[in-house]
PQR file of N, CA, C, O and H, with PARSE charges and radii, in Angstrom:
ATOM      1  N   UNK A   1      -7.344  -1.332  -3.800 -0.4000 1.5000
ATOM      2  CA  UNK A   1      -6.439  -2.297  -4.348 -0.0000 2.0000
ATOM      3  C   UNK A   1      -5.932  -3.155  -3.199  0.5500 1.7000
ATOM      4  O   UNK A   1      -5.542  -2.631  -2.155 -0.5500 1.4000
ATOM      5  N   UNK A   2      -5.936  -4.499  -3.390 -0.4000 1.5000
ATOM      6  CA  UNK A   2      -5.829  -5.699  -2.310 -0.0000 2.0000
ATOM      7  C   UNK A   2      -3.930  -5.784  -2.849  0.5500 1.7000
ATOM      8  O   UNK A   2      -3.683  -5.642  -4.046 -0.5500 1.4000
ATOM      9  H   UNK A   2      -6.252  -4.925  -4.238  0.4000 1.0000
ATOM     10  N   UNK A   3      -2.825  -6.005  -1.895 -0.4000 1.5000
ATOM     11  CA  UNK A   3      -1.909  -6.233  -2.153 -0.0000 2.0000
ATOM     12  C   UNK A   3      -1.065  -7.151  -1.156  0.5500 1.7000
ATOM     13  O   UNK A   3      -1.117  -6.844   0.035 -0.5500 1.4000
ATOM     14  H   UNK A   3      -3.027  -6.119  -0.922  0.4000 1.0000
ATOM     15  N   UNK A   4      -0.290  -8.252  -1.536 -0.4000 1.5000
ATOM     16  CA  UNK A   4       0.354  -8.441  -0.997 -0.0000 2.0000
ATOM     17  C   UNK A   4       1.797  -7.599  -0.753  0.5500 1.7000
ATOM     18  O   UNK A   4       2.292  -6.902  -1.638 -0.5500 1.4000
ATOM     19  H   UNK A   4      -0.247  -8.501  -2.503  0.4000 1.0000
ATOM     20  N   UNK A   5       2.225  -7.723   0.202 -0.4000 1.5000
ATOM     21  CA  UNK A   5       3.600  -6.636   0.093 -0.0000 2.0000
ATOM     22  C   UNK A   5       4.241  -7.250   1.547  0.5500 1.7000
ATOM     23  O   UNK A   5       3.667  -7.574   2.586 -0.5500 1.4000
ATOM     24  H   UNK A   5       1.822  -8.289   0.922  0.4000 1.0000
ATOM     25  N   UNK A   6       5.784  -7.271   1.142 -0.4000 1.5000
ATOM     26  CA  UNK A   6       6.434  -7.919   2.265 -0.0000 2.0000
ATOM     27  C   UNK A   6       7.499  -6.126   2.201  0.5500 1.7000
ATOM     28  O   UNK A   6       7.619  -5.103   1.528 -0.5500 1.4000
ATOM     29  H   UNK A   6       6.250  -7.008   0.297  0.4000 1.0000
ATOM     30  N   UNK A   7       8.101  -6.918   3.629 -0.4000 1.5000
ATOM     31  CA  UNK A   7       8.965  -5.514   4.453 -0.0000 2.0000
ATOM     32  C   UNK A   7       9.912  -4.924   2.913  0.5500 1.7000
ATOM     33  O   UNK A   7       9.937  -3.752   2.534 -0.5500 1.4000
ATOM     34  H   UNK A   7       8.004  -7.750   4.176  0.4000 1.0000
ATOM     35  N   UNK A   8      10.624  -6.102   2.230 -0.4000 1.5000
ATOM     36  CA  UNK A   8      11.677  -5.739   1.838 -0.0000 2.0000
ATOM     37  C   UNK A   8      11.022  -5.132   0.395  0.5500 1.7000
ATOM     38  O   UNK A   8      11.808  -4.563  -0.362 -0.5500 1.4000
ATOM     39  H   UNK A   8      10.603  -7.054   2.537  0.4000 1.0000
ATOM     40  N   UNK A   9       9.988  -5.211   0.108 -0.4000 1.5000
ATOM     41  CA  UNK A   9       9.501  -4.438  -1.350 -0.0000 2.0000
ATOM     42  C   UNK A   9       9.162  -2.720  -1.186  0.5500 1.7000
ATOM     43  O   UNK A   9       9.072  -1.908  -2.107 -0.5500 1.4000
ATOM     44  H   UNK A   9       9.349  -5.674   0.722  0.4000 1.0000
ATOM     45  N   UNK A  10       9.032  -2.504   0.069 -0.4000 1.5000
ATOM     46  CA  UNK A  10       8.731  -1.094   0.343 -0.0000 2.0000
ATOM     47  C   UNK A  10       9.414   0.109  -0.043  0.5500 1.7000
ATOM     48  O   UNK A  10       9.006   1.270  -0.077 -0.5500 1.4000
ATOM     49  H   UNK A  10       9.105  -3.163   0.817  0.4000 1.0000
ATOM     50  N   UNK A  11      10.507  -0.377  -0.320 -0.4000 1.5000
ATOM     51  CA  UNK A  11      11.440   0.660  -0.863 -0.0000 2.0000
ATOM     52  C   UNK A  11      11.306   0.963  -1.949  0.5500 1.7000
ATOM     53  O   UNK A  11      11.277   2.165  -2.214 -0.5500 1.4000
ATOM     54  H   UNK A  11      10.839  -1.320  -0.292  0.4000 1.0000
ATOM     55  N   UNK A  12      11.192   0.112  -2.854 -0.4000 1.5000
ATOM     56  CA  UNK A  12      11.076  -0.262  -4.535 -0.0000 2.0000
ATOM     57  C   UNK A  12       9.351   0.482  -4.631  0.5500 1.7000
ATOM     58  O   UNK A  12       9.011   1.338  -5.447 -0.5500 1.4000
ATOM     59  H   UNK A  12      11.216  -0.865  -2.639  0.4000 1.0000
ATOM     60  N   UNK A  13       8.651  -0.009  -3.778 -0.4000 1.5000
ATOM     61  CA  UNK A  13       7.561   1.197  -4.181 -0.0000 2.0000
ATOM     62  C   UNK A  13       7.392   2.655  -3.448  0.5500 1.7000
ATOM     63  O   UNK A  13       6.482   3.417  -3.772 -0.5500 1.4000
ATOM     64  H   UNK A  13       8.927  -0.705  -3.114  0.4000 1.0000
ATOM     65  N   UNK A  14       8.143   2.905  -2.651 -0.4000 1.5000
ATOM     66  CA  UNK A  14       8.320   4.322  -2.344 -0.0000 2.0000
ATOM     67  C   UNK A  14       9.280   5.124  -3.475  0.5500 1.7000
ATOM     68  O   UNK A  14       9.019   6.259  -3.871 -0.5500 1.4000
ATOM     69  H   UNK A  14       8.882   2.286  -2.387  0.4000 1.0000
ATOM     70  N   UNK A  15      10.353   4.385  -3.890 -0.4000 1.5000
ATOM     71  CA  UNK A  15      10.890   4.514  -5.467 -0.0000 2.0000
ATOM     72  C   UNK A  15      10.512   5.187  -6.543  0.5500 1.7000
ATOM     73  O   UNK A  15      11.042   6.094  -7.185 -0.5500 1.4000
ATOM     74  H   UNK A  15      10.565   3.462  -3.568  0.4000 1.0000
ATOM     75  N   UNK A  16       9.254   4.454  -6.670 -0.4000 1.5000
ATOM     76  CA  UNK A  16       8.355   4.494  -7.878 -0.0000 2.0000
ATOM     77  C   UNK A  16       7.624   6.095  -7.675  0.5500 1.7000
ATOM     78  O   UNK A  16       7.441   7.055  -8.424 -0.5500 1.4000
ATOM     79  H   UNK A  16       8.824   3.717  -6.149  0.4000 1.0000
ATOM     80  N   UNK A  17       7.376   5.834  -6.458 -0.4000 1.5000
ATOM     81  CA  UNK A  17       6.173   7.527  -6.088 -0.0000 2.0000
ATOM     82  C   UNK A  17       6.943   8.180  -5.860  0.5500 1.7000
ATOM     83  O   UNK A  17       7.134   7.821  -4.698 -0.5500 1.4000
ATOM     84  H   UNK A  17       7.524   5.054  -5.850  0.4000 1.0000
ATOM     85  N   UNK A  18       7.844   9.171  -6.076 -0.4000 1.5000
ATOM     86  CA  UNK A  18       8.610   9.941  -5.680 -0.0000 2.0000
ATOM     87  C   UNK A  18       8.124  11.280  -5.022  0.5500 1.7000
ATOM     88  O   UNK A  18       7.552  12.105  -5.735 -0.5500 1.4000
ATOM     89  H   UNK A  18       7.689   9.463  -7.020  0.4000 1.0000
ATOM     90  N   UNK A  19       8.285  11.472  -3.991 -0.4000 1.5000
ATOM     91  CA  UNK A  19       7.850  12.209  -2.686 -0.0000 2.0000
ATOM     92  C   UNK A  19       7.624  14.039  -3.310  0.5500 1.7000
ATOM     93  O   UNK A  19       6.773  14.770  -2.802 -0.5500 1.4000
ATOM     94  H   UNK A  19       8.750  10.802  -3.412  0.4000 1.0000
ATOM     95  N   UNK A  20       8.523  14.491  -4.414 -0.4000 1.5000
ATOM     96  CA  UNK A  20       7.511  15.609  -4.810 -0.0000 2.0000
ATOM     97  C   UNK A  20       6.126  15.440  -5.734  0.5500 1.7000
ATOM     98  O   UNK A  20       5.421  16.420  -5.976 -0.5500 1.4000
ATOM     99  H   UNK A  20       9.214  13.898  -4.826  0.4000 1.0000
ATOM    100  N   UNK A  21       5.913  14.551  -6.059 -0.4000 1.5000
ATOM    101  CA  UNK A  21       5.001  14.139  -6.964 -0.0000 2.0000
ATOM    102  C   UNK A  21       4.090  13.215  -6.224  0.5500 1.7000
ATOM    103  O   UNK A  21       2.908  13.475  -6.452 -0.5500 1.4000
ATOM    104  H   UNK A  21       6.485  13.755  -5.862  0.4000 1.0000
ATOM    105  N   UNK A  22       4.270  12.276  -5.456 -0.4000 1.5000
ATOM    106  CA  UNK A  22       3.024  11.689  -4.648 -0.0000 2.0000
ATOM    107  C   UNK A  22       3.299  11.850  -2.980  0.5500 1.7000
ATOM    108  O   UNK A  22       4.361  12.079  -2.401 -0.5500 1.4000
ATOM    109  H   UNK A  22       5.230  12.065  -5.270  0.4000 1.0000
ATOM    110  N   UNK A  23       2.308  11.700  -2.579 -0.4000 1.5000
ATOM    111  CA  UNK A  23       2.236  11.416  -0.829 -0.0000 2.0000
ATOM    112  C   UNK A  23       2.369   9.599  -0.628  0.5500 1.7000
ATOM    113  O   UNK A  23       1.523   8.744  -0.889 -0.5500 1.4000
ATOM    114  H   UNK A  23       1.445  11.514  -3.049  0.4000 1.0000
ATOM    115  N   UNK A  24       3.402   9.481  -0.215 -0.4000 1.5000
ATOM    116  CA  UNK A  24       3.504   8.020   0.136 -0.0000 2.0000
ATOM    117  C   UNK A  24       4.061   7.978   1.036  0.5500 1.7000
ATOM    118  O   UNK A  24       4.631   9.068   0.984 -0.5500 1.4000
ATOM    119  H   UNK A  24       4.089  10.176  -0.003  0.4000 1.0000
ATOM    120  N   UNK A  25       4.483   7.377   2.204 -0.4000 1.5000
ATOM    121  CA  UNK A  25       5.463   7.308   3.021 -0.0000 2.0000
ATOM    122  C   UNK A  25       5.935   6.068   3.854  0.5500 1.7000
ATOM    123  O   UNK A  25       5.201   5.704   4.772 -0.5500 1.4000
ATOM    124  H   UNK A  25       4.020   6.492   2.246  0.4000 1.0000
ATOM    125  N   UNK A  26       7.117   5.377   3.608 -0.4000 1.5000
ATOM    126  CA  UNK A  26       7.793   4.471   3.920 -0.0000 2.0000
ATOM    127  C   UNK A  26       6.897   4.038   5.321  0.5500 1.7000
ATOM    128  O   UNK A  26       6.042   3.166   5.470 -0.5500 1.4000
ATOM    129  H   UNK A  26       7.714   5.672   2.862  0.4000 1.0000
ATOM    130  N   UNK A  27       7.486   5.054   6.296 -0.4000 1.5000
ATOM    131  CA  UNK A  27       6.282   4.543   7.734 -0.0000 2.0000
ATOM    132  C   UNK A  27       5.217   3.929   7.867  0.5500 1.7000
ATOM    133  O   UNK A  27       4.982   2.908   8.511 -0.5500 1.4000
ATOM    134  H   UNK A  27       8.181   5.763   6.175  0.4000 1.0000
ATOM    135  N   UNK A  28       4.140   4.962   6.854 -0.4000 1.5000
ATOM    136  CA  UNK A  28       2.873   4.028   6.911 -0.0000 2.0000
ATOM    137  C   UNK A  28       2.770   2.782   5.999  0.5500 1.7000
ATOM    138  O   UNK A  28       2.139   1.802   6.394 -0.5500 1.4000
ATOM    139  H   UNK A  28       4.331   5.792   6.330  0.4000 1.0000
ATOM    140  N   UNK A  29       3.282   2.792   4.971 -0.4000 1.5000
ATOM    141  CA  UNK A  29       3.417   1.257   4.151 -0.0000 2.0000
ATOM    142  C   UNK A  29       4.206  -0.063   5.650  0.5500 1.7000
ATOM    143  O   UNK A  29       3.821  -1.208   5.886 -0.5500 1.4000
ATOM    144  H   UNK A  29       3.795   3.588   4.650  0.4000 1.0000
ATOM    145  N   UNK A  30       4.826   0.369   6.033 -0.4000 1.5000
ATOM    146  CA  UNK A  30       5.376  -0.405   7.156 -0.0000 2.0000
ATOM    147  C   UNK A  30       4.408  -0.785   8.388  0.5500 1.7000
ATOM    148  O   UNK A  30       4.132  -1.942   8.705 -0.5500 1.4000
ATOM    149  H   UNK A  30       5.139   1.299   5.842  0.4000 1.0000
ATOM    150  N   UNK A  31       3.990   0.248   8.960 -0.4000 1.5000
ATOM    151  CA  UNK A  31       2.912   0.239  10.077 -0.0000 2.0000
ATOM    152  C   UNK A  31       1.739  -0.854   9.547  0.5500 1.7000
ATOM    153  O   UNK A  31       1.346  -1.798  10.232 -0.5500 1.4000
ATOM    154  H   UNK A  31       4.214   1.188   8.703  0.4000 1.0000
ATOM    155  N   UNK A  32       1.219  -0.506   8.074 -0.4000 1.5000
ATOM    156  CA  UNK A  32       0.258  -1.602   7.444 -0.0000 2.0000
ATOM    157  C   UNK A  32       0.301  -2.833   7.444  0.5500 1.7000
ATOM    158  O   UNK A  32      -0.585  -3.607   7.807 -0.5500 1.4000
ATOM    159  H   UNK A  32       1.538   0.261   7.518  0.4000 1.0000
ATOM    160  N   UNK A  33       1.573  -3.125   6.941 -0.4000 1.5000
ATOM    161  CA  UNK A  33       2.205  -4.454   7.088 -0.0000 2.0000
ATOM    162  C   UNK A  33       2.034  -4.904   8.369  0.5500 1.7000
ATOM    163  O   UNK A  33       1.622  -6.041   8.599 -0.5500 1.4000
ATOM    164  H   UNK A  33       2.292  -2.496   6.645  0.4000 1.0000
ATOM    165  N   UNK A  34       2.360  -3.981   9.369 -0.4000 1.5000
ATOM    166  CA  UNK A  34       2.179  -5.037  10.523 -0.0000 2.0000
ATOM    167  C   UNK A  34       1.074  -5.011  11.282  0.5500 1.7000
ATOM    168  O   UNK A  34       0.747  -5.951  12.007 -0.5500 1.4000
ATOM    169  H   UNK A  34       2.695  -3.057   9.183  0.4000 1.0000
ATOM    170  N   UNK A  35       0.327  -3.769  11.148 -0.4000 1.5000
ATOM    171  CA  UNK A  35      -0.719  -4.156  11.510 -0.0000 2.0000
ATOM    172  C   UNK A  35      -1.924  -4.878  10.727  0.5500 1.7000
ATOM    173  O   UNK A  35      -3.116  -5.007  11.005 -0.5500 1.4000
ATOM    174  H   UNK A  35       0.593  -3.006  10.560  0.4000 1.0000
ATOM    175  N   UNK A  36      -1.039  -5.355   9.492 -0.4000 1.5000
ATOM    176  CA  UNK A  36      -2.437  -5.814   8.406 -0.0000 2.0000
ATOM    177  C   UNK A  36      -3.717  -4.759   7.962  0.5500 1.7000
ATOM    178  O   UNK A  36      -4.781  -5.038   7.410 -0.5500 1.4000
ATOM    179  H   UNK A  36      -0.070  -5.251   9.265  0.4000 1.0000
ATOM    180  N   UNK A  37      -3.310  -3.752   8.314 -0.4000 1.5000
ATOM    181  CA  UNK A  37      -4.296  -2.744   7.653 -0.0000 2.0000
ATOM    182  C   UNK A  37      -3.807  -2.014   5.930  0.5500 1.7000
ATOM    183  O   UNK A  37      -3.246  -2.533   4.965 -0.5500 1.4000
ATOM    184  H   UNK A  37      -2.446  -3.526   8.762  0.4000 1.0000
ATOM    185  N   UNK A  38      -4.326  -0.654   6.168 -0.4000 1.5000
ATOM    186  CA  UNK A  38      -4.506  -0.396   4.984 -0.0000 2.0000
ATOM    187  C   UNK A  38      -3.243   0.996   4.815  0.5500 1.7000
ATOM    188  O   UNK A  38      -2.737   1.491   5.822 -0.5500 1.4000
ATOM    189  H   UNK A  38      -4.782  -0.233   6.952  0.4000 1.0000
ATOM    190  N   UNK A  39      -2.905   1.447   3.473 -0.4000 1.5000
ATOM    191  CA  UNK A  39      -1.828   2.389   3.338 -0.0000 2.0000
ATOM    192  C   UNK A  39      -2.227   3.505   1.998  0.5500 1.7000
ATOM    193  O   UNK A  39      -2.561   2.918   0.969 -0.5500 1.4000
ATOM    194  H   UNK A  39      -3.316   1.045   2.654  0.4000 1.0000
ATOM    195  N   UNK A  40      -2.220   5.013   1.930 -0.4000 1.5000
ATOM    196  CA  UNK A  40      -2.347   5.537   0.585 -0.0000 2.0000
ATOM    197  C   UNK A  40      -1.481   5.957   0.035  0.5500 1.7000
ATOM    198  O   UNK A  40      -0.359   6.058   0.531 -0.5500 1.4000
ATOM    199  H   UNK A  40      -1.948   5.489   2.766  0.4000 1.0000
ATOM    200  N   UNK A  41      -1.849   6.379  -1.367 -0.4000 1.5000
ATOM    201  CA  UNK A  41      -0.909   6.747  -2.611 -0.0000 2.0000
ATOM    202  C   UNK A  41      -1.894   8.043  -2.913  0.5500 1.7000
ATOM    203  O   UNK A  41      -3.058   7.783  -3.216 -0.5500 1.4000
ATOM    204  H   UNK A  41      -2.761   6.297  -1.771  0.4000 1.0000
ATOM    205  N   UNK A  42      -1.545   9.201  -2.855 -0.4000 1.5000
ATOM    206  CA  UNK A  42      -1.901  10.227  -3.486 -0.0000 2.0000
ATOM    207  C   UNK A  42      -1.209  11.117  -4.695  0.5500 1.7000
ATOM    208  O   UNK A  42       0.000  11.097  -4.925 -0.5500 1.4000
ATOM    209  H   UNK A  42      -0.599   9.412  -2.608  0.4000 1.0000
ATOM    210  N   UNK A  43      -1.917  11.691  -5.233 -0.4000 1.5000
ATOM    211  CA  UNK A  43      -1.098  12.107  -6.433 -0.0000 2.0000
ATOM    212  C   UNK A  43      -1.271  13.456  -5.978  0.5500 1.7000
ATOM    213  O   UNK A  43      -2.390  13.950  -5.837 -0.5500 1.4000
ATOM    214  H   UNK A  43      -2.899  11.707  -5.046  0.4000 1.0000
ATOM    215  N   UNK A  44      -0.018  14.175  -5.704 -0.4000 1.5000
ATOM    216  CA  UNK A  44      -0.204  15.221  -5.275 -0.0000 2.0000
ATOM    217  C   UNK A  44      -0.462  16.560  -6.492  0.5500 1.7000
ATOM    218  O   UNK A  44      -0.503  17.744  -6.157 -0.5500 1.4000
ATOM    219  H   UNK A  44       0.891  13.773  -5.819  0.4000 1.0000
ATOM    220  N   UNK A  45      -0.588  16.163  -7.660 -0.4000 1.5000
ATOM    221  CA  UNK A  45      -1.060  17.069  -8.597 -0.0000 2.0000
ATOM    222  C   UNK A  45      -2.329  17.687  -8.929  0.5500 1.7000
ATOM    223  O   UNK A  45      -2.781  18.831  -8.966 -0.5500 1.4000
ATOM    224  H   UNK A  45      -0.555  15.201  -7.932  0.4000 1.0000
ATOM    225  N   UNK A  46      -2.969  15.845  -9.289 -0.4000 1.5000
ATOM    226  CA  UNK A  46      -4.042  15.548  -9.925 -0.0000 2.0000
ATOM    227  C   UNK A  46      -4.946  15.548  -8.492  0.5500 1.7000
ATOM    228  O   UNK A  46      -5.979  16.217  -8.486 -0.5500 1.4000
ATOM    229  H   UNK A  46      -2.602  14.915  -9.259  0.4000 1.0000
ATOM    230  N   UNK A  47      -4.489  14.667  -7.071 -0.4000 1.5000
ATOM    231  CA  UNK A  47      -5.055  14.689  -6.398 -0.0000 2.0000
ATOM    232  C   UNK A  47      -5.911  13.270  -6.226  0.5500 1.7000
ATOM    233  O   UNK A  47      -6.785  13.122  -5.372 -0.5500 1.4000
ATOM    234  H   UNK A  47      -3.649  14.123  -7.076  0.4000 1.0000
ATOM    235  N   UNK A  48      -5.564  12.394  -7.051 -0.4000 1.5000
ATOM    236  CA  UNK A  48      -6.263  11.227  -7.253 -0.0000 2.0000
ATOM    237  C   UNK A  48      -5.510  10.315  -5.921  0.5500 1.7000
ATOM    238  O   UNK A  48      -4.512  10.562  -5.243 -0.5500 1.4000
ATOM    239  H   UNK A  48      -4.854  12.514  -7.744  0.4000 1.0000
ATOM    240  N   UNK A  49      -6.264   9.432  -5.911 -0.4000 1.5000
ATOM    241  CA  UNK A  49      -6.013   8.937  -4.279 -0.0000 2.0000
ATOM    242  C   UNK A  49      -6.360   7.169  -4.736  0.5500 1.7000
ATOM    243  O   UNK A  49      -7.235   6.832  -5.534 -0.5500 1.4000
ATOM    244  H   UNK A  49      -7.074   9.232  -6.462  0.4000 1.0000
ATOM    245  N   UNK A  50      -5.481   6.283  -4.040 -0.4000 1.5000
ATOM    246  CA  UNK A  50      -5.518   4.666  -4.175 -0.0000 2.0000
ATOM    247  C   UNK A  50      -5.185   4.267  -2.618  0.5500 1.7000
ATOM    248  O   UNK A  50      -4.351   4.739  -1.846 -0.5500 1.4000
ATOM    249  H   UNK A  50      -4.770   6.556  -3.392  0.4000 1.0000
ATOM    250  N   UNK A  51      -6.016   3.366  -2.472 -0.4000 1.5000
ATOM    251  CA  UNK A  51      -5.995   3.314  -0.752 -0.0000 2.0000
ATOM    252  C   UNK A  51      -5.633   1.889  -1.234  0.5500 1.7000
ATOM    253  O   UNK A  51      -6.311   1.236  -2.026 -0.5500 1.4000
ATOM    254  H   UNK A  51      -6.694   2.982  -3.100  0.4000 1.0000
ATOM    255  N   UNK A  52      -4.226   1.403  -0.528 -0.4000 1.5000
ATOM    256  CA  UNK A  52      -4.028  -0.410  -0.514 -0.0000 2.0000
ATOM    257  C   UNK A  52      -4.506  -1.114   0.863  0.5500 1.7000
ATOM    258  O   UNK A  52      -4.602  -0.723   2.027 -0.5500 1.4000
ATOM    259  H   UNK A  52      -3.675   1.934   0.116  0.4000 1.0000
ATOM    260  N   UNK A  53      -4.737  -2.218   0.257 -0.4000 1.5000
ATOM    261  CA  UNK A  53      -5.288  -2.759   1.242 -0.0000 2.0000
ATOM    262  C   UNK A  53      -4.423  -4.300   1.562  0.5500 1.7000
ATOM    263  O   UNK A  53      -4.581  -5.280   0.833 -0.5500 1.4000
ATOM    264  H   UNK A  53      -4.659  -2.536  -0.688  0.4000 1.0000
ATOM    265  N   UNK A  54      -3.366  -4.300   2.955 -0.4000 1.5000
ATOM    266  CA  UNK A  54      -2.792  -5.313   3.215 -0.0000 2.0000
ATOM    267  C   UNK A  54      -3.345  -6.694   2.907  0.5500 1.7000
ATOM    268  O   UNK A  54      -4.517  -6.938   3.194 -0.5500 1.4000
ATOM    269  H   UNK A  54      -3.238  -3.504   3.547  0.4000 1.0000
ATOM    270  N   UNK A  55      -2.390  -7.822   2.208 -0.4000 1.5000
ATOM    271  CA  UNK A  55      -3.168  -8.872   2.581 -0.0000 2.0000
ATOM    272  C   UNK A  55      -3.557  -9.778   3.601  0.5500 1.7000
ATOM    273  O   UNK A  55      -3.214 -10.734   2.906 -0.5500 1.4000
ATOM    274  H   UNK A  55      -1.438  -7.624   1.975  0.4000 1.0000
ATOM    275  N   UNK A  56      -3.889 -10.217   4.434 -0.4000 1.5000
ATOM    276  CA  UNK A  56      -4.000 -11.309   5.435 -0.0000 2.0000
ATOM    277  C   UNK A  56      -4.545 -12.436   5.217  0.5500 1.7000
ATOM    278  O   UNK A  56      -5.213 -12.573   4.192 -0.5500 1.4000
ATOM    279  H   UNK A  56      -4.167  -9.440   4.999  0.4000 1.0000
ATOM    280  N   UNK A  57      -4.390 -13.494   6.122 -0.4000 1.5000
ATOM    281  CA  UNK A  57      -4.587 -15.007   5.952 -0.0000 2.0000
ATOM    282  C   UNK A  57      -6.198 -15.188   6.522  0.5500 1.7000
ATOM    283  O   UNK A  57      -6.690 -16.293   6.749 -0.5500 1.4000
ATOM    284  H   UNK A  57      -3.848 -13.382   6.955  0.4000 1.0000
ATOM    285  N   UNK A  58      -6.934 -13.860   6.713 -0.4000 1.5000
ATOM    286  CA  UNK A  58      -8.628 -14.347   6.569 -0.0000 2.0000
ATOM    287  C   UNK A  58      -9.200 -14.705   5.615  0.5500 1.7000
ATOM    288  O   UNK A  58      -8.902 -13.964   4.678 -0.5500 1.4000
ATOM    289  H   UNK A  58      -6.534 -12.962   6.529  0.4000 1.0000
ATOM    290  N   UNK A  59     -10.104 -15.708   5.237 -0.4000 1.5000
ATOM    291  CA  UNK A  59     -10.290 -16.150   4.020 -0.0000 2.0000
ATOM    292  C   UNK A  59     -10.965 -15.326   3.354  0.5500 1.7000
ATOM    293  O   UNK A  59     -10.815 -15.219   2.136 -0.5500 1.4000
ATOM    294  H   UNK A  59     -10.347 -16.310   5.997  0.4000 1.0000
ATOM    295  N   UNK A  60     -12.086 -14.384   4.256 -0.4000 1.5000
ATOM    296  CA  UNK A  60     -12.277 -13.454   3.349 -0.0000 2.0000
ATOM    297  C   UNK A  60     -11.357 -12.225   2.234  0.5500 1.7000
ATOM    298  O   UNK A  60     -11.621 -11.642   1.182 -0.5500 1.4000
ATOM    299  H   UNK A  60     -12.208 -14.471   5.245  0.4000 1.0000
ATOM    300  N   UNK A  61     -10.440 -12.267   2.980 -0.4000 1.5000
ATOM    301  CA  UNK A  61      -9.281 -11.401   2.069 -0.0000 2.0000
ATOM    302  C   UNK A  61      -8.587 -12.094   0.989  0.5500 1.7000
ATOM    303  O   UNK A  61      -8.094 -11.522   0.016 -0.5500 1.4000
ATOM    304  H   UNK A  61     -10.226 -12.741   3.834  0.4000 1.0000
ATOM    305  N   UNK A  62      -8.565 -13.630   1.250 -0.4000 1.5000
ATOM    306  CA  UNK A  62      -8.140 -14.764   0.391 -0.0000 2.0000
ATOM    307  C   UNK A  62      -9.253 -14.780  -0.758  0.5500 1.7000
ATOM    308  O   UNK A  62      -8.905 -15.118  -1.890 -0.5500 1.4000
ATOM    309  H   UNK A  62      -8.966 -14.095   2.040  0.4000 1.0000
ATOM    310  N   UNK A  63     -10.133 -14.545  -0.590 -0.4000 1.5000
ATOM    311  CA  UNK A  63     -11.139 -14.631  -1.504 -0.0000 2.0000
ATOM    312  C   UNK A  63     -11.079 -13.645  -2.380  0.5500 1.7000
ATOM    313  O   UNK A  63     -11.131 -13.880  -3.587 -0.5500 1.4000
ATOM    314  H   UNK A  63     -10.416 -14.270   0.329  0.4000 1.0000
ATOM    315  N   UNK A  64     -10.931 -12.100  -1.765 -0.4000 1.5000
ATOM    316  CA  UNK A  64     -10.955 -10.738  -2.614 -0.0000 2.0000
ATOM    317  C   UNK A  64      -9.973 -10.566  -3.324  0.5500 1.7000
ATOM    318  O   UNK A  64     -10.019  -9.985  -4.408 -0.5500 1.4000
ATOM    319  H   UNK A  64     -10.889 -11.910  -0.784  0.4000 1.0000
ATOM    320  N   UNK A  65      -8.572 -11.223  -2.621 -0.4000 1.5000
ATOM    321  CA  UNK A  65      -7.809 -11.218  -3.560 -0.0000 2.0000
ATOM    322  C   UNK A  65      -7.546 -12.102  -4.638  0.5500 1.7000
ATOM    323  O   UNK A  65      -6.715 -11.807  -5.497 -0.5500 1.4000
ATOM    324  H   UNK A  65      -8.535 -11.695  -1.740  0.4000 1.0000
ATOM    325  N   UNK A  66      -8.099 -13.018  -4.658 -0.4000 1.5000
ATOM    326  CA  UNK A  66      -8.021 -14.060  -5.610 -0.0000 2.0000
ATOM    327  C   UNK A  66      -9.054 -13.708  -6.629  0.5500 1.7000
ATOM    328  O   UNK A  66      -9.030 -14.450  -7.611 -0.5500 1.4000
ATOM    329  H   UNK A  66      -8.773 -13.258  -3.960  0.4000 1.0000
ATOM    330  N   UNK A  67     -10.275 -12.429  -6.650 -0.4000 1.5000
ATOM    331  CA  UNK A  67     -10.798 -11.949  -7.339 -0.0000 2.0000
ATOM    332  C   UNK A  67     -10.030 -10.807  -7.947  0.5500 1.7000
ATOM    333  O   UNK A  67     -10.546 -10.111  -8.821 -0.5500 1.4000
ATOM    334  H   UNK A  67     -10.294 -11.826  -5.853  0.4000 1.0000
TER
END
């Protein structure tokens, strides 16, 4: 999943995953952001896994996400 995400939304989705129920963690959603890389969401039940993927101003990422 391609996402845009700025500093101040990180909270609101660490929120959402709540830390006995998924693996998410504030740090690495942050670290992503700045390094423009990538961050996961695991479901610590089911075990199902969503890897995000920062957006950046390469056009190739402009492209994927606009798909």
């Amino acid at each position: 999943m391609v996402v845009a995400i700025q500093n101040l939304n990180v909270h609101e989705l660490v929120e959402a995953f709540p830390p006995s129920n998924f693996y998410l963690y504030k740090d690495s959603i942050l670290d992503a952001i700045n390094r423009r890389s990538m961050f996961n969401l695991i479901d610590l039940k089911d075990g199902d896994k969503v890897d995000f993927w920062t957006l950046t101003d390469e056009p190739f990422d402009r492209s994927r996400f606009s798909r």
